[in-house]
KOLBA-697144 format. One record per residue: residue number from 1; residue in one letter; y, z, x of N, C-alpha, C in turn. Coordinates in steps of 0.1 Angstrom, whole numbers. Example, Ala and Ser with C-alpha at 12.3 -4.5 7.8 and 13.67 -1.06 7.14 Angstrom:
% residues 2
<vexvo 1; "a"; <-57; 78; 132>; <-45; 78; 123>; <-33; 78; 132>>;
<vexvo 2; "s"; <-22; 71; 128>; <-11; 71; 137>; <0; 79; 129>>;
END
This chain:
% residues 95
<vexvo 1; "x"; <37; 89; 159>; <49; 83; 155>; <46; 76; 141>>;
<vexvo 2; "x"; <53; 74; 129>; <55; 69; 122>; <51; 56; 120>>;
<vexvo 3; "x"; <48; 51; 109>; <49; 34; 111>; <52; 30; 99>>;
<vexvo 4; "x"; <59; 18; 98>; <62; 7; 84>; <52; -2; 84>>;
<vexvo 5; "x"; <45; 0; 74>; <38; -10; 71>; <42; -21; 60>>;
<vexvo 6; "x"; <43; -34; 64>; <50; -46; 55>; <42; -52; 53>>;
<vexvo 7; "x"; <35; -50; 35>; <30; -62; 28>; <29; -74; 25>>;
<vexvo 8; "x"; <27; -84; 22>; <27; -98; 10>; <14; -99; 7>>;
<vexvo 9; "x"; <13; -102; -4>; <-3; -104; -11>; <-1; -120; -21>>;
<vexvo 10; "x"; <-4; -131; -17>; <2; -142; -29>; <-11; -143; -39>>;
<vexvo 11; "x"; <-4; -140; -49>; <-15; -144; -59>; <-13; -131; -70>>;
<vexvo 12; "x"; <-11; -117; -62>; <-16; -106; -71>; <-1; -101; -81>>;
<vexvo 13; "x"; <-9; -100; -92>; <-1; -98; -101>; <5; -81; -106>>;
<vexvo 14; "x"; <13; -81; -115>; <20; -65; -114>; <4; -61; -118>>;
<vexvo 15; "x"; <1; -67; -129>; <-15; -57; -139>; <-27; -59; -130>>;
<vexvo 16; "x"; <-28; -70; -123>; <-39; -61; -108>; <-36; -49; -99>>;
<vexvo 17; "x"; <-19; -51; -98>; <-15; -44; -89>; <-20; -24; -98>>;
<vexvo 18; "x"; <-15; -26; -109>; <-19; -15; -119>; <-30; -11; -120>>;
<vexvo 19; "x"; <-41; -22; -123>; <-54; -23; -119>; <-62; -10; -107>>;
<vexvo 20; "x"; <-50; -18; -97>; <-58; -10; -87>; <-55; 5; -87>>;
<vexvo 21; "x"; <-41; 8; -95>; <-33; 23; -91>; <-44; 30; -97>>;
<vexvo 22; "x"; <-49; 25; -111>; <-59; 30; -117>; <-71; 34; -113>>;
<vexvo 23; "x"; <-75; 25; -100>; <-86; 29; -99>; <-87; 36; -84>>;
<vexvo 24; "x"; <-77; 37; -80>; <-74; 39; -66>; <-66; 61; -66>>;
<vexvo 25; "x"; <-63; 58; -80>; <-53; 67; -82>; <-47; 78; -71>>;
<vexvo 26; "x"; <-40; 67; -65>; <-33; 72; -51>; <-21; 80; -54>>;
<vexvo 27; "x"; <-17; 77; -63>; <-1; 88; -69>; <-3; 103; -69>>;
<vexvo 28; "x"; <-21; 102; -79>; <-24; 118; -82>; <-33; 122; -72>>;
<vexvo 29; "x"; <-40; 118; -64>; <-46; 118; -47>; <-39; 116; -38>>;
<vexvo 30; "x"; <-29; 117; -32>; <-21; 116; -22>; <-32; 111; -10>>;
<vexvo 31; "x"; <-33; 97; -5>; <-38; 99; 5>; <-31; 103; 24>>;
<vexvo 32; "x"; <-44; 113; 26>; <-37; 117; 41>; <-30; 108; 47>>;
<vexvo 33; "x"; <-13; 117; 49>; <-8; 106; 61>; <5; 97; 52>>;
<vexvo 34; "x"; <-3; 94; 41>; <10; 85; 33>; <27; 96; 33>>;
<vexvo 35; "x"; <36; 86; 29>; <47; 89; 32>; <58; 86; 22>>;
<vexvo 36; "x"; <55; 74; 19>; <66; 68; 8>; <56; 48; 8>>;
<vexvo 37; "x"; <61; 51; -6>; <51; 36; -15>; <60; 27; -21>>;
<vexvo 38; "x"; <63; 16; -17>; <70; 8; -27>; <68; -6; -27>>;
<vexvo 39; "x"; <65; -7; -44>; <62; -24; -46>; <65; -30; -56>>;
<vexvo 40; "x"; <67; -44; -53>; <75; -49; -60>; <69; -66; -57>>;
<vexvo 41; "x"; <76; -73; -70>; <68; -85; -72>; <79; -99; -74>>;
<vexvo 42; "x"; <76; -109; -71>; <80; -123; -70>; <70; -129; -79>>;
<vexvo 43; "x"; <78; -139; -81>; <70; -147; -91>; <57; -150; -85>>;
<vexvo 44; "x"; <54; -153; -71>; <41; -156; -68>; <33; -146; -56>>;
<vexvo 45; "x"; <41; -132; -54>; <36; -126; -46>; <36; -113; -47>>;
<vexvo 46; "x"; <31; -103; -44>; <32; -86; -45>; <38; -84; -29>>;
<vexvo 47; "x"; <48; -73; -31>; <51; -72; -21>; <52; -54; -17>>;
<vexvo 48; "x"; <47; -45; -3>; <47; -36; -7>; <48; -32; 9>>;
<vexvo 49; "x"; <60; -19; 10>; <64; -10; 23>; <63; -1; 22>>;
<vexvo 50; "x"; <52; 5; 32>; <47; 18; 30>; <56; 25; 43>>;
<vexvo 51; "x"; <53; 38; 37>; <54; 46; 56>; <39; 53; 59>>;
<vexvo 52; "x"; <36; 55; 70>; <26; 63; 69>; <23; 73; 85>>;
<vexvo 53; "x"; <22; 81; 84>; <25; 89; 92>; <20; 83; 109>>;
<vexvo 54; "x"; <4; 76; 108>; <-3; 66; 120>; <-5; 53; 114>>;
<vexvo 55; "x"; <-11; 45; 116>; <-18; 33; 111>; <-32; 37; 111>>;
<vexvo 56; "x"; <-38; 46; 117>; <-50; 52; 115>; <-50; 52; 103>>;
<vexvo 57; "x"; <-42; 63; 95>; <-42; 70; 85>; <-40; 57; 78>>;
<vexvo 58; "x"; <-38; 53; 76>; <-36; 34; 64>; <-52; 35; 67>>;
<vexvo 59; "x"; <-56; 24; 78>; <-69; 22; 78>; <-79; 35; 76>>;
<vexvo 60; "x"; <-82; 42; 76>; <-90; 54; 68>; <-92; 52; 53>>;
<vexvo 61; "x"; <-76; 52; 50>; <-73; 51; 33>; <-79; 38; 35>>;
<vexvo 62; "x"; <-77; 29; 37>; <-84; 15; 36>; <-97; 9; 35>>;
<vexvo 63; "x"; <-102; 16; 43>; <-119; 20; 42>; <-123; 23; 32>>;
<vexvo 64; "x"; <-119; 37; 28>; <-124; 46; 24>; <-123; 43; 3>>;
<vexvo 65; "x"; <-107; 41; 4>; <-106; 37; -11>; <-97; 25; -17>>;
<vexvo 66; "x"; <-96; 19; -9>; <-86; 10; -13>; <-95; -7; -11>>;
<vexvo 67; "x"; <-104; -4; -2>; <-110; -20; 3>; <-123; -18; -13>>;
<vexvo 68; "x"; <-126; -6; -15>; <-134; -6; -32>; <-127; -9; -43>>;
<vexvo 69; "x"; <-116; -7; -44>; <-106; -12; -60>; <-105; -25; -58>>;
<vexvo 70; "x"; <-99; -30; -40>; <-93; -43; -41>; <-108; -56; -49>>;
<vexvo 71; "x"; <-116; -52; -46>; <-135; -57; -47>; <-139; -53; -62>>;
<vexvo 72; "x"; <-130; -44; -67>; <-135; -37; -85>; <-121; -50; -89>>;
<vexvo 73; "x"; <-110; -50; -86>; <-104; -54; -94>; <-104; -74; -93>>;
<vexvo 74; "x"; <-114; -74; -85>; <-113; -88; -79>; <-103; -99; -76>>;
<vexvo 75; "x"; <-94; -90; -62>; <-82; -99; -61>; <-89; -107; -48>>;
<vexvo 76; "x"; <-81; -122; -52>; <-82; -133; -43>; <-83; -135; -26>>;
<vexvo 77; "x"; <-80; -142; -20>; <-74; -140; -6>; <-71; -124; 2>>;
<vexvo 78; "x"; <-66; -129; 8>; <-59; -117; 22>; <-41; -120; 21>>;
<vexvo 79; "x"; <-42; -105; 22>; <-25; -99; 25>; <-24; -104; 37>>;
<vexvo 80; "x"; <-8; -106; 36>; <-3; -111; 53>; <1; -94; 51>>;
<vexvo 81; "x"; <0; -87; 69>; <2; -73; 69>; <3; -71; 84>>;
<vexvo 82; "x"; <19; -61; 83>; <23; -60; 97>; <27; -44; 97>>;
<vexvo 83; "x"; <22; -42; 108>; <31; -26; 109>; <39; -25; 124>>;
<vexvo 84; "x"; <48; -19; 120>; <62; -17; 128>; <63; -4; 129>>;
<vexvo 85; "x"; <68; 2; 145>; <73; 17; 142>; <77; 17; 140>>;
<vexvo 86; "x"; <84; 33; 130>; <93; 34; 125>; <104; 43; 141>>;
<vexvo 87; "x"; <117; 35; 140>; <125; 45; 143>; <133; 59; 133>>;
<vexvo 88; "x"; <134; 61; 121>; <134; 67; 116>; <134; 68; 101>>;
<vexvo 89; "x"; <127; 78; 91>; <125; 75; 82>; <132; 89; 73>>;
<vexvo 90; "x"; <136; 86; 59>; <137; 99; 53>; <140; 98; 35>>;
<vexvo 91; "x"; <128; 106; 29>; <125; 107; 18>; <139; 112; 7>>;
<vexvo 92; "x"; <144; 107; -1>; <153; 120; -7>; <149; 126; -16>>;
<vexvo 93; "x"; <153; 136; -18>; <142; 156; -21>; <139; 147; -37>>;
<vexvo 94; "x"; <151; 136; -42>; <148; 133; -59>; <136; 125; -62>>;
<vexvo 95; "x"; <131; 121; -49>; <125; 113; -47>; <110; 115; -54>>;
END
């Protein structure tokens, strides 16, 4: 089953958040399992709702290439982070 995963990160900015696209480069690597990415920023917080096909599949990517950028790009603290099943989800084709 599906899951939503709901970010907040306080502190990280759009150009860490870029930081890390760069070095994570998850757009042009799809990692296994992802689904749909979206983030967005407050004056004092990054905020970001993924889908992803398990929560496995997050934590793998998380291991594997995402807990190394967050450590290259030297962001602060810990994300608050929750995941939720999804009852249903759906991409559009323009997407």
């Amino acid at each position: 089953m599906a899951v939503v995963l709901s970010l907040r990160w306080a502190g990280v900015t759009p150009e860490q958040y870029d930081a890390m696209l760069a070095a994570v480069r998850w757009e042009e690597r799809v990692p296994d399992g992802l689904v749909l990415h979206v983030a967005w920023f407050e004056p004092d917080a990054m905020h970001v709702t993924d889908v992803w096909n398990t929560e496995e599949d997050f934590q793998r990517f998380f291991a594997a290439r995402l807990a190394p950028a967050v450590q290259e790009v030297g962001l602060a603290g810990q994300p608050e982070v929750r995941f939720s099943p999804a009852h249903r989800h759906y991409v559009a084709q323009a997407a």
